[in-house]
N, C-alpha and C positions, 0 to 999 in steps of 0.2 A: 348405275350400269347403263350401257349404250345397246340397242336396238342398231347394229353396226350394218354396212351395207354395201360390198365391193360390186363397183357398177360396170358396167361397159360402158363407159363416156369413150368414145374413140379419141382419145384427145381433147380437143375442145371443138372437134364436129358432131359427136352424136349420130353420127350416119357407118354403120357399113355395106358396105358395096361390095356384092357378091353378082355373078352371073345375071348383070342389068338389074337387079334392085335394088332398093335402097330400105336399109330398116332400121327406124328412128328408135331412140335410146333417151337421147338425152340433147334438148336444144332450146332456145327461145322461140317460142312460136307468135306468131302475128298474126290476126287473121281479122278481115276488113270486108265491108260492103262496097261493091265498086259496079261501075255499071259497063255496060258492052261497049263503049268508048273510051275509056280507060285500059280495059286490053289491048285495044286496037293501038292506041297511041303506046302502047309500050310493045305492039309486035309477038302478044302473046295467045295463042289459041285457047278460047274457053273451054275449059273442060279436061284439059292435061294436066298432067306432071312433069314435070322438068327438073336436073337439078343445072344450077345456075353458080355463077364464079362469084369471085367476092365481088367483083367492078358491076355484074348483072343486079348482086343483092342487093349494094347500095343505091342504085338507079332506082330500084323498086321502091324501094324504103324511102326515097325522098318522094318520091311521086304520091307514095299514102300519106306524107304531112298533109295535115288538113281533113283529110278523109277521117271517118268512123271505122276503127279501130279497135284492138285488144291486143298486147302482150302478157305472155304468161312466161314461165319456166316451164317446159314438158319434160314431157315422159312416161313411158308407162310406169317402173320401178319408181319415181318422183312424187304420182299419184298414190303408188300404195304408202311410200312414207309420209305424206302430208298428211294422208287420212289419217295415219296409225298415230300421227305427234297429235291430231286434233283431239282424238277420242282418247288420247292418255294424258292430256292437260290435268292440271293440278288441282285445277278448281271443281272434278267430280268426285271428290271426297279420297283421291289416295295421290302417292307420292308421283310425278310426273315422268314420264317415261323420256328418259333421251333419245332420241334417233339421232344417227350420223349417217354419212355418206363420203366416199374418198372417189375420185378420179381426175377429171382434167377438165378441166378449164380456161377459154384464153382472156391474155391479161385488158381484153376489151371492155368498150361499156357494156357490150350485153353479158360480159362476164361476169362483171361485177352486178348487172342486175338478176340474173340466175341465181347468185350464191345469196344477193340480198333478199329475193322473196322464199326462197327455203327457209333464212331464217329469220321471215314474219313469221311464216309458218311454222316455227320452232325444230325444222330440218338443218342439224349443223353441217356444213361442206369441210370437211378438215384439211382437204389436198390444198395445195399453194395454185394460184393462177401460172400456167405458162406464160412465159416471157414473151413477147411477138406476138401470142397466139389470139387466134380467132375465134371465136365462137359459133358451134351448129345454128342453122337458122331455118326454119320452114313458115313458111309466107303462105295463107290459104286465103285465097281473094273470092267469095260470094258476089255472083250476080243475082240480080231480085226474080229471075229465074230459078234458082237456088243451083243453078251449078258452081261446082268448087273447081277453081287451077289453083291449083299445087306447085308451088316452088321449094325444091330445098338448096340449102349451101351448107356443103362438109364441112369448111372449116378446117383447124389443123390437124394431124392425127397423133395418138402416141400410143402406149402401153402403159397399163398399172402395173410398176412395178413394188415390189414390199421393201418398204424402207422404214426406218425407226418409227416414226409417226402414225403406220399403217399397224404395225406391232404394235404399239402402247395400245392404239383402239380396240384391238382385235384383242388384248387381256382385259378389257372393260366387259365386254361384249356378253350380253344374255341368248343372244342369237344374233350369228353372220350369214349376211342373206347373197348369195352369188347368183349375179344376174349371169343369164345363158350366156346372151352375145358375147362376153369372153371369153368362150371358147373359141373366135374368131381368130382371136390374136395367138399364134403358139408361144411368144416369147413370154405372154400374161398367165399362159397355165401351170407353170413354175409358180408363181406370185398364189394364183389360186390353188393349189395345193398345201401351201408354207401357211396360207392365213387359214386354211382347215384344219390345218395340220394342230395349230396353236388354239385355233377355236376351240376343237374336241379336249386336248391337254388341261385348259382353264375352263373346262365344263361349261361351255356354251353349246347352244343347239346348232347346226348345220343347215341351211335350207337351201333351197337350188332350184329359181326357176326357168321354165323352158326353154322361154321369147321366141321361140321360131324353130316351125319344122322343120325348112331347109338346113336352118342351123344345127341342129339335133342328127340329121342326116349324115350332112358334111363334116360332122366332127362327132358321130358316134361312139368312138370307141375312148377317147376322150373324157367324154360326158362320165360314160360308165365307168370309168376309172374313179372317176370324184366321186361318182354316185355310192360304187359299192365302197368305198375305204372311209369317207366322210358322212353321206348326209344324211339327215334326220327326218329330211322334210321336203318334198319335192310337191313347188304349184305347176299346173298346165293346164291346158283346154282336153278337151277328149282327144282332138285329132296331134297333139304334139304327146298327149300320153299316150296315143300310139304309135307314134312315132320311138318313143323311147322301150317299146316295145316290141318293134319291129312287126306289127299288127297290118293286117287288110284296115282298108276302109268299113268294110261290111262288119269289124269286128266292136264289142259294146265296150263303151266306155268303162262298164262293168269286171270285162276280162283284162282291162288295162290297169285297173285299179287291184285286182285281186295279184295281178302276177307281179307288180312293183313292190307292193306291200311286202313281198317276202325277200327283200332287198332293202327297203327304205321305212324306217316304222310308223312313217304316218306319208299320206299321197292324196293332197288335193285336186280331183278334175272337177272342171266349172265343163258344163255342156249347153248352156246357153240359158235357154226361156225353158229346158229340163230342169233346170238345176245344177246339183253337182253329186260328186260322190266322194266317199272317203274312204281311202283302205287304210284297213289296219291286219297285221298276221293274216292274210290271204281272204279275207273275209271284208267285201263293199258294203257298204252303208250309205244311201241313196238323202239325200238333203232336198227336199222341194225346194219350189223356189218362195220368194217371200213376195206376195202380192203388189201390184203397182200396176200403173198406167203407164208402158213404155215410153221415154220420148227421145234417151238417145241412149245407146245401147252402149257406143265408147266408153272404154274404163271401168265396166263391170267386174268384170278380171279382176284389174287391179283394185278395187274397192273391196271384192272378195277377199283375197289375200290379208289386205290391213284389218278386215275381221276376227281372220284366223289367230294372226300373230298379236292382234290384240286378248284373245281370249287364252292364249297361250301366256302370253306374258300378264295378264291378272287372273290366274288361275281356273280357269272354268272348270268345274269338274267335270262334264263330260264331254265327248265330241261331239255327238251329235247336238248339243244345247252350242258346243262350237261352230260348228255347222248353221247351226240354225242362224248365229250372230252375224256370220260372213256375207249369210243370204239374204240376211235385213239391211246391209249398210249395199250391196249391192244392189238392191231394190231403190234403195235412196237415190244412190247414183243413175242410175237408171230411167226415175222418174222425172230428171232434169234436165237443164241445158248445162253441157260440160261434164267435166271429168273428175271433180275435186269434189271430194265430200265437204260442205258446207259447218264449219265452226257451230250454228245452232242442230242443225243435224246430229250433230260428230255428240253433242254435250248431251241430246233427248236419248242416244243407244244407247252412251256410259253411263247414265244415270241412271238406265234402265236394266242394264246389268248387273251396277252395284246393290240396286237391291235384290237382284236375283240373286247374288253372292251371298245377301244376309239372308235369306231366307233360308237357304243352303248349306250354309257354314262349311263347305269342305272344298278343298282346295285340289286340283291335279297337281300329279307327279313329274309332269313332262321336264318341270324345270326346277 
C-alpha cells in the first residue's frame, strides 16, 4: 500500500508566483560558499532575492563549477516524504512503507536528478518527465559573512491533471496527502477533488496541508469545499490555522484547533518552540515540544508531519504518544544542519517506537 502524495510541482518550476512572491514547492536547490567578488563579477547584490531566466541560471551554474557546493531535491512536502520512507524502512522489524509522489517534472538533467535522489531515498515519483521541460531551481550563494542571495528559476509550468496512472495509485493508497499550493491552479482542483473523491471510496485517509496563508486566503472557499466533503487530516502552523479560520492574530492556536476539529477529525498546529496542538471533536491537546539545542529551525514543520503520518500508519494507539513522536523527530530536525531527517536518526525513533508498540500491544483505529 502507498503513502500517495498529489503535490503542487507547478510543472517542472516548483514556484508560484502570486502578488510578487514567489513560494517554493518543489526544485533542485544549490546552495554554495562564494565570496563578495563572485557577486560582483556576476552583477548580483548580496543579500537579495531575485528570480532569474533560464540563460541567468545557467551563467550562475557555470560560474559555481569549481566552487564548494550542495545539491539537493527540495521541498517542503519532499522532506516530509523522505523522512516518512526513512523511518518506515524495512529493516526496523515491520513491513516497509511505500511513499509515492505524482506531478511534473522537466525532461532535464536536474529532472532526472530530483526523481533519482527520491528514489535513493525510497520516494517513488510516478508522473512521466515533460517533454522540453525544465526544471525549478533556487541557487542560495553564502558569503563568510553569512549572508544568503537567493536566486530562483520557475522553470516550466503545468497542472496535475488525473489520468489513469494517478487513479491506479490513489486505489493503493493508505492515505492521500494534498499539498495546499494546488489550490493555485483552478484547472488542478477538479483533479483534487476526483483523487478525494476515490481516496475516501477505497478507504484511504484524506490529509490536506496548508503551505501558505496567502494561499488559504486567496482560495478560501476552495480549501473549505475539499476540507468539509474530504479530509481527515489537516497539517498547519498556528497562523495558517488561522487562517483557515478566519481568526485575528491575537487569537490562540488553541481556538483554531478546537473550531477545525469539528469539521476535520484530526488537526495538526505546530507553533513553533511552543510546540503543537491537536484537535480532536472540539477538544485541543497541547504536545510540548521535545528537547534540543536549536540550530536550524527549517523543516521542522515538515519533520513534524512525517511523525504524525508515520504513527498513523504503524498504529500508535494514542495521539498524544502521536504527538509526542512528531515532536521528537522535529527536535532531530531542528538540532541540525538541514532539512532531511537523517537515515540513523530516522532508524533510533522507529526502533524506539516498535518497542513501545510491544509493550503496548494495541493498535488505533484511524486506519
Amino acid at each position: 500500500m502507498y503513502v500517495f502524495t498529489l503535490t503542487a510541482i507547478i510543472a517542472v518550476s516548483a514556484f508560484v508566483r502570486r502578488a510578487g512572491k514567489n513560494y517554493k514547492i518543489f526544485t533542485v536547490d544549490f546552495s554554495g560558499t562564494v565570496d563578495d567578488e563572485f557577486l560582483a563579477r556576476l552583477g548580483l547584490e548580496k543579500g537579495t532575492r531575485k528570480v532569474v531566466n533560464h540563460e541567468e541560471r545557467g551563467r550562475v551554474l557555470q560560474a559555481m563549477d569549481g566552487c564548494s557546493y550542495k545539491a539537493a531535491a527540495g521541498g517542503s512536502l519532499s522532506n516530509t516524504l523522505v523522512a516518512l520512507a526513512r523511518l518506515g524502512r524495512e529493516d526496523h522489524g515491520s513491513a516497509p512503507l511505500n511513499v509515492a509522489m505524482t506531478g511534473s517534472i522537466g525532461s532535464d538533467l536536474l529532472g532526472g536528478f530530483y526523481r533519482s535522489k527520491l528514489r535513493r531515498a525510497n520516494v517513488s515519483f510516478l508522473s512521466e518527465a515533460i517533454e522540453n521541460g525544465t526544471t525549478g531551481t533556487v541557487i542560495v550563494l553564502t558569503t563568510p559573512d553569512a549572508q544568503r542571495t537567493m536566486l530562483s528559476y520557475q522553470g516550466t509550468s503545468s497542472v496535475v491533471n488525473y489520468n489513469s496512472l494517478l487513479a491506479s495509485a490513489v486505489a493503493k493508497s493508505k492515505i492521500l496527502i494534498v499539498e495546499g499550493y494546488l489550490f493555485e491552479f483552478h484547472d488542478t482542483i477538479k483533479t483534487i477533488a476526483k483523487a478525494c473523491q476515490d481516496a475516501r471510496k477505497n478507504g484511504a485517509l484524506v490529509a490536506v496541508t496548508a503551505s501558505d496563508v496567502s494561499c488559504i486566503k486567496r482560495h478560501y472557499d476552495n480549501f473549505w469545499e475539499i476540507i468539509k466533503s474530504y479530509a481527515d487530516i489537516i497539517f498547519g502552523s498556528s497562523s495558517e490555522a488561522r487562517a483557515f479560520c478566519d481568526h485575528s492574530s491575537d487569537e490562540s492556536p488553541v481556538s483554531a484547533a478546537r473550531y477545525l476539529s469539528h469539521y476535520v477529525p484530526l488537526i495538526f498546529i505546530t507553533d513553533g518552540p511552543k510546540g503543537s496542538y491537536i484537535g480532536v471533536k472540539g477538544e485541543a491537546t497541547h504536545i510540548p515540544p521535545s528537547p534540543c539545542v536549536p540550530i536550524d529551525t527549517c523543516g521542522a514543520g515538515d519533520a513534524y508531519a512525517s511523525g504524525i503520518l508515520y504513527g498513523i500508519l504503524r498504529g500508535l494507539p494514542d495521539l498524544k504518544g502521536m504527538g509526542d513522536l512528531a515532536a521528537r523527530v522535529a527536535a532531530v530536525v531542528v538540532g541540525q544542519q538541514g532539512t532531511r531527517l537523517k537515515v540513523p536518526d530516522a532508524s533510533d525513533i522507529a526502533q524506539s517506537l516498535a518497542f513501545q508498540m510491544e509493550k503496548s500491544a494495541v493498535g488505533t483505529s484511524l486506519i
